[in-house]
C-alpha positions in Angstrom: 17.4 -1.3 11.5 17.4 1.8 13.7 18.5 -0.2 16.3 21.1 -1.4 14.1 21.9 2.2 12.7 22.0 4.1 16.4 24.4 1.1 18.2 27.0 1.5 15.5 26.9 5.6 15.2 27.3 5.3 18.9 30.3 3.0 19.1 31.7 4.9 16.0 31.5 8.2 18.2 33.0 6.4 21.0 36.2 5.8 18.9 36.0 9.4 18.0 36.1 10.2 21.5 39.1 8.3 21.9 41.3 9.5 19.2 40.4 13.1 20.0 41.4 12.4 23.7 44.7 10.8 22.3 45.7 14.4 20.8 44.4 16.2 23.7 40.9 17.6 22.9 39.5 16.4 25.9 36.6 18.8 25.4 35.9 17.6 21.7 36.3 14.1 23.3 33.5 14.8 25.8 31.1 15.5 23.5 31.6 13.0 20.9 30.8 11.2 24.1 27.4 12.9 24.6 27.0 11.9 21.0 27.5 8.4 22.0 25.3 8.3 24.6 22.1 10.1 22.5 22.7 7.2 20.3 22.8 4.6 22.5 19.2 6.1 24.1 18.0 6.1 20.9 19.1 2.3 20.0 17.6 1.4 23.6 14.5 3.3 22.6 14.1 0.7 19.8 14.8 -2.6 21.6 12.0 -1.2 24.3 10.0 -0.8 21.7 10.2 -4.3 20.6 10.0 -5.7 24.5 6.6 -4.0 24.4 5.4 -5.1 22.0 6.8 -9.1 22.8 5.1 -8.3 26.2 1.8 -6.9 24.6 1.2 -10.7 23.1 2.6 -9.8 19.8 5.8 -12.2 19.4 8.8 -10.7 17.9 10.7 -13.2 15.6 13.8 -13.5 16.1 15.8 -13.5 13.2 19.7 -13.3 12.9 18.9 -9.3 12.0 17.1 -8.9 15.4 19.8 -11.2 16.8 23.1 -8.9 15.1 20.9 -6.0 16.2 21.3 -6.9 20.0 24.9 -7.9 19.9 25.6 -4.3 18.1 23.9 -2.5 21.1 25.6 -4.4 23.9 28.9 -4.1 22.2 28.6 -0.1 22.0 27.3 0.3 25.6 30.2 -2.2 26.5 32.6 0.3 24.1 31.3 3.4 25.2 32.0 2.3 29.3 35.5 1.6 28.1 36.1 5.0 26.1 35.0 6.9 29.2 37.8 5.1 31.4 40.4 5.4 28.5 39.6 9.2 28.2 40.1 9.2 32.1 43.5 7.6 31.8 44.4 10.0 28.9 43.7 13.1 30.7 45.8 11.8 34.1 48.3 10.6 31.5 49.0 14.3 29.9 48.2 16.0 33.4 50.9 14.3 35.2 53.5 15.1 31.9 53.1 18.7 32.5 
């Protein structure tokens, strides 16, 4: 479940990032970045923890949890990549309107 819990806190904080970039708090953006990024270490922390343990001889079964837990960590690192470039293209956006 943590694996679960730390993909979708991350991808939440991603979207976070990009609404506060939208009204211009780039800085408040950056860091609800960081945050997205702790939680994405976190979730990757937990899916090592499982490879280990698949590659210490005890099988993992894989179960439509385990399976919904992957897809929800590839989608936020996926969603957190894109947040960083739509942040980008905000900031150039408002620079250039100045």
């Amino acid at each position: 479940m943590s694996l679960i819990v730390k993909s979708g806190n991350a991808k939440s904080d991603a979207m976070e990032a990009i609404q506060e970039a939208k009204q211009k708090h780039f800085d408040e953006a950056r860091q609800k970045i960081e945050s997205a990024e702790k939680n994405i270490v976190d979730a990757h922390g937990a899916q090592t923890a499982l490879l280990t343990q698949e590659a210490s001889g005890n099988n993992v079964e894989v179960t439509l949890l385990l399976v919904h837990a992957q897809d929800h960590l590839m989608t936020s690192i996926s969603f957190i990549d894109l947040a960083k470039e739509i942040i980008d293209l905000y900031s150039v956006c408002y620079a250039e309107t100045k």
